[in-house]
N, C-alpha and C positions, 0 to 999 in steps of 0.2 A: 262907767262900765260896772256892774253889778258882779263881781266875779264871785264865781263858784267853781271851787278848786278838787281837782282831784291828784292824789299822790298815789304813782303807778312804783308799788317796792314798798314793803314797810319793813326794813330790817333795822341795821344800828343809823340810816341817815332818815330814814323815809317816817318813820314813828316819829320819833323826836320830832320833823318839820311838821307833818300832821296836826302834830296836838299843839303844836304853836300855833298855825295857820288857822283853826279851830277856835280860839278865842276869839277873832275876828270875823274869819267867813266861813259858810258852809262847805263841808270840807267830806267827802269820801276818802278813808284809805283803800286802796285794791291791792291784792298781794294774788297772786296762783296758790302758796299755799295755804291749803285750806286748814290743818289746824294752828297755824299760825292765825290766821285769821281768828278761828274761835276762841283762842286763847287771846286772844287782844281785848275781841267782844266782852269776855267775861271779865274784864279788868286786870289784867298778867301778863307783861312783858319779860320774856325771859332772858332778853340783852340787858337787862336792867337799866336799860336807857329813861326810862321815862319809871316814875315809879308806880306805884298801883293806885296811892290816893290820886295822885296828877292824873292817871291815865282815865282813875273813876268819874272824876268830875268833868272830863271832855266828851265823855262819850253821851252819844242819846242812842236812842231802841231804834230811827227809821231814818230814811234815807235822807239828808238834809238837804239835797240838791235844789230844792223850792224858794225856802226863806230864810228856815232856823240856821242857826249859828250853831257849832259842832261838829263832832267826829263818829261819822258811823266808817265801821269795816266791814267790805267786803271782796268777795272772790267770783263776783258774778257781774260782768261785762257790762249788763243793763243795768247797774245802779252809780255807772261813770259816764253815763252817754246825756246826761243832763248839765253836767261840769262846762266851762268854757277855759279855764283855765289848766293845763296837763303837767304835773311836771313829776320828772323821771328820773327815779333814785336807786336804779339799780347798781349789782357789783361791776367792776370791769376789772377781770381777773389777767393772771395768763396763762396760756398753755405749758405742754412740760417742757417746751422751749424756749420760755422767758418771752414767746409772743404775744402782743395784745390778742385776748380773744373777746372780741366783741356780741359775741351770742347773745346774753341777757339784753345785753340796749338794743339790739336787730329785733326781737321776740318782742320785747316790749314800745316800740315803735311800732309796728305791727299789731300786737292792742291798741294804743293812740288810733293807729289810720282807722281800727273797726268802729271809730265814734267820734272821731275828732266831725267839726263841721264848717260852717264859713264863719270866718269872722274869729274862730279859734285860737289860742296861743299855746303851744310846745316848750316848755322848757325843762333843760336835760341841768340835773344837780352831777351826775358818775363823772369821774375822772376820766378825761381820754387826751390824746395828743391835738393839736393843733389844727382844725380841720372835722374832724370826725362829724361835728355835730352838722353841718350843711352838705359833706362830701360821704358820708356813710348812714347818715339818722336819718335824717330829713324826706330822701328818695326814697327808701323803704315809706313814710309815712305818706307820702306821696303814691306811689303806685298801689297801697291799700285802699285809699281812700278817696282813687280819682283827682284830688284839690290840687291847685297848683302854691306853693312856695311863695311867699309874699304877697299873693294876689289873694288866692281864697282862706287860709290860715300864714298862720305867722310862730316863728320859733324866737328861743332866749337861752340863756346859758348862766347859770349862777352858782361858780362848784363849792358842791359844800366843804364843809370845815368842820366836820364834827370828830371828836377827842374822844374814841370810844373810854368810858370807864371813868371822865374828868366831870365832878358834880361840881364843877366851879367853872369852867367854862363853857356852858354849856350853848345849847346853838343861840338861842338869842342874845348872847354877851359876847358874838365873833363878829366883826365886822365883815359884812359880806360883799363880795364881786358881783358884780351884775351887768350884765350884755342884752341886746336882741337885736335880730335881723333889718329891723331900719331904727333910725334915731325915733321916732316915734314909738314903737314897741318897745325901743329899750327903757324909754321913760316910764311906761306900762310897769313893766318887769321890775323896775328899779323902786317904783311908787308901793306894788305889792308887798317886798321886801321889807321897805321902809316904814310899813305900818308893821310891821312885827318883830323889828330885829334893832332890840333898843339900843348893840354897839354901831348902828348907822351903816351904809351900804357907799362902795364905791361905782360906781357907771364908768366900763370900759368901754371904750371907743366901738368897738367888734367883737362877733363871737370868739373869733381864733385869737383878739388877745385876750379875752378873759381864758379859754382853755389852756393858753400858753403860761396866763401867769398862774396858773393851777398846779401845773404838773412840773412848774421850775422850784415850788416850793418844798416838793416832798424830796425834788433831786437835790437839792442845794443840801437839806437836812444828810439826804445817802449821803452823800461826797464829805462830809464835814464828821461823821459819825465815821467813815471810812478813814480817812484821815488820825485820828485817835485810838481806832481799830489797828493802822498798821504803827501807832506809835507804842500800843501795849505790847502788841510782839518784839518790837526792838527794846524794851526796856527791859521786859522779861527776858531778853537773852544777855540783858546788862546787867543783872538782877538791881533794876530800881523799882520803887513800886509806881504805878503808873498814875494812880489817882491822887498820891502825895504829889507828883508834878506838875497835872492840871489843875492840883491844889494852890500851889505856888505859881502856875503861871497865870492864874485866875485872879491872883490878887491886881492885875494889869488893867485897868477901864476896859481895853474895847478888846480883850480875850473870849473869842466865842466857848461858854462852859457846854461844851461836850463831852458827853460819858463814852465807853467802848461800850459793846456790846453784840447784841444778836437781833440783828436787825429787820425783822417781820411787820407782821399787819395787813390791812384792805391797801396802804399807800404807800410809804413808805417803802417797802421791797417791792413793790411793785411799778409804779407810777415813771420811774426813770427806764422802763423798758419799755415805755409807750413815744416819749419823747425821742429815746435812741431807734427806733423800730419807724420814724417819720422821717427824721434825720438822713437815715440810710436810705430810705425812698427816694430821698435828692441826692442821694450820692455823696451824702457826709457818712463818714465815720467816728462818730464822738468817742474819743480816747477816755475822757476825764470822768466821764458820766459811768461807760462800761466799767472804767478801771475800779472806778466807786463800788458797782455792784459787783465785779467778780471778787472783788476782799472781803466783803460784807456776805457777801454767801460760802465765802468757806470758814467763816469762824464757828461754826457748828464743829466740823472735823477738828478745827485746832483747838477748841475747847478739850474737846474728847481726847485728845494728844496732847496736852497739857497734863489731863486727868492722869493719864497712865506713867507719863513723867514721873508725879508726884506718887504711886503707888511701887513704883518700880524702886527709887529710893526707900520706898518703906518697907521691902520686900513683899508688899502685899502681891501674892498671885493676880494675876489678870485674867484669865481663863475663868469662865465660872465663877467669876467675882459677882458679890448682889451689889447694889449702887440703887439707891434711893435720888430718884431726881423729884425734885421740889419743884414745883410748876409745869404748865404743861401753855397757857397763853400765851398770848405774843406781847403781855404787858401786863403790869402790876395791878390788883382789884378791880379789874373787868374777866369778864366770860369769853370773851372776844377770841376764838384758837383760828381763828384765819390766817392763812402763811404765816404760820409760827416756827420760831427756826429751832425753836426745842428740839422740833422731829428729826432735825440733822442731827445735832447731839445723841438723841435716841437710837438712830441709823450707825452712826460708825461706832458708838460704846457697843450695842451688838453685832458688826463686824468683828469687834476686838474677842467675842466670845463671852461679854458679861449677861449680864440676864438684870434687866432696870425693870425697878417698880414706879409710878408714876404717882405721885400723889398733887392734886391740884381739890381744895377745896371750891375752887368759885366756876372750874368747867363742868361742862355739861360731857359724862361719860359716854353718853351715847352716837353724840357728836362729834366728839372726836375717835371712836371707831366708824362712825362712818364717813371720815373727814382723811383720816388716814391707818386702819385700821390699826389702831394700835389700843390699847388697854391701857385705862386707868383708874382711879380709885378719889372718892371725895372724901373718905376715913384714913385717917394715919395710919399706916400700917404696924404691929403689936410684934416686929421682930427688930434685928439689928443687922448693921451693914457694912459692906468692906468701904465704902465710896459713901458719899450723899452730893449732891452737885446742887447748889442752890440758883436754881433758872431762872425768875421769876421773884420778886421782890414783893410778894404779898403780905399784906400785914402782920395775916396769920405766920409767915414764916418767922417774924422777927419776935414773936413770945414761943419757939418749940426750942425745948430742950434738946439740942444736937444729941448729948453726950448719952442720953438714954437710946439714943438709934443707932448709933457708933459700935461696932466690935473694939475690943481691945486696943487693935493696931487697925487705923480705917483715915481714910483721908477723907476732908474737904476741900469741897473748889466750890468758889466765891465766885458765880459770873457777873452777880452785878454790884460787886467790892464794899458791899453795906457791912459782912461780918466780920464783928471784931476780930475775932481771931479763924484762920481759916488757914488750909493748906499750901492753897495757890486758890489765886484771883485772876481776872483779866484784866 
């Protein structure tokens, strides 16, 4: 089979597979947004997933769908209809209910059906529960496109793994999953993989166990992060310091080294509300999964009540307090502000009556007002403050001078326990 690929989504998974897939075969990226697109065209990714030389040297001027090897972008329907190969890297977010909301893969399945053809293969990279991709993907591609499921096109499933922000693991040094809808498609799928993903690929039996062993991997991570999350708050009321103990119990072989923290991202905070949201369709209730996620989403508030702790012993006023919060992402040296749990922090400190300034050099300002209308700044701000809350473990934070943004009498909190000296940590 001659394949000729197209990638429906070029965000932080859809770029990066692109431009891998691109050294090999002819490759279209399609994204709807269009200056995304042009900005791709022109050589600039602004997830800084891919860099600018890498991005330069994949790209060509015209459609490659023919012969040539390479990556053109586009946002125009008729320059994916010559592809045979589909596969679908959109987000799978959730609503303000913690429910899977499957819009982007409905939408874009729906582009697939406007051009898929016979003899076609569909493969979805987004995270979803068990089932999704032949019980919710597949019929949408189906009813657009007339073709029937395993007779005229054929689907696959092979969810990604990419580490927004990690330039050391990047998508071709992860070992990848890979599924399709009959053992012969999955060999397909599995063969395409294999020529471009030099840590080698696994071939799962079925679609629904490669989507199952997807989405048990981000839970396993919540539940294990949760777990060290409810062991910082009992230590803090013991006053031990928490990172000294899984200092000390780390020194044990098979001790999983888990940090506390605030636990955002595309997966992670998310991905276990799609397993629990399947689960309860059959009439389970997962205890251990939810219980994972309801501690992990309030440590934003108990941060910010920590914070006041420590001010309230310093007599600092709380009302009309400034507070410098240091990051604003859901992770250290990436751009990446997708369910970032900062904004909780941000949320109950102004509850409290304080008024935060946000300082994040590596996010994009306008993104995150229009991501959660909140205000922030890529320049240090030139004043001093009652608070500073270090959110965000960026590089840049660990050469700033605290002591010049500090008032007199002003605390620190340490959320991700790297500063040497600090007022309270988590």
């Amino acid at each position: 089979m001659n394949h000729k690929i197209a990638v429906i989504g070029l965000g932080y998974v859809g770029l990066p597979l692109a431009r891998l897939f691109a050294t090999k075969y002819p490759v279209v990226g399609f994204d709807i947004n269009k200056n995304r697109v042009s900005e791709l065209n022109n050589g600039h990714d602004d997830t800084l997933e891919v860099s600018d030389e890498l991005l330069l040297s994949s790209l060509i001027q015209k459609n490659p769908l023919q012969t040539e090897v390479g990556l053109f972008c586009s946002y125009d329907l008729e320059d994916i209809k010559n592809a045979n190969i589909y596969i679908i890297t959109v987000p799978t977010p959730v609503d303000k209910n913690n429910r899977p909301d499957l819009t982007p893969l409905i939408k874009a399945s729906e582009t697939v059906g406007k051009v898929i053809k016979k003899g076609d293969v569909v493969i979805y990279e987004s995270t979803v529960y068990p089932g999704a991709t032949e019980e919710d993907c597949i019929p949408v591609v189906e009813r657009v496109s007339g073709l029937k499921f395993n007779i005229d096109f054929f689907a696959g499933y092979s969810p990604e793994r990419i580490n927004p922000g990690d330039k050391e693991h990047t998508v071709e040094k992860i070992l990848k999953v890979t599924s399709g809808s009959t053992p012969q498609i999955g060999g397909i799928v599995n063969e395409i993989y294999k020529s471009v993903i030099i840590a080698g690929t696994h071939l799962a039996p079925t679609i629904k166990v490669a989507e199952a062993a997807k989405v048990i991997e981000n839970s396993q991570r919540d539940i294990n992060i949760a777990f060290v999350n409810e062991l910082a708050k009992i230590f803090n009321l013991l006053d031990i310091d928490t990172h000294a103990v899984l200092e000390a119990a780390g020194t044990k072989w098979n001790f999983l080294p888990f940090k506390p923290g605030l636990v955002g991202g595309h997966c992670i905070g998310v991905d276990p509300y799609y397993l629990a949201q399947k689960a309860q369709e059959k009439g389970y209730h997962p205890e251990i999964i939810l219980a994972g996620r309801r501690l992990n989403d309030s440590m934003g508030d108990y941060v910010a009540t920590q914070l006041v702790k420590c001010m309230i012993k310093k007599n600092i006023a709380v009302n009309n307090a400034k507070v410098l919060m240091l990051g604003i992402t859901f992770k250290e040296n990436c751009p990446d502000v997708r369910n970032t749990k900062i904004v909780d922090v941000i949320a109950s400190l102004t509850d409290y009556g304080m008024v935060v300034t946000t300082y994040d050099p590596w996010a994009n300002m306008n993104e995150v007002m229009h991501e959660y209308n909140l205000e922030s700044t890529n320049k240090l701000p030139q004043t001093k403050f009652d608070a500073i809350v270090l959110g965000v473990a960026h590089n840049e934070f660990l050469e700033l001078d605290l002591n010049a943004l500090k008032k007199e009498e002003a605390v620190v909190y340490d959320v991700k326990g790297i500063l040497k000296s600090a007022d309270g940590k988590l």
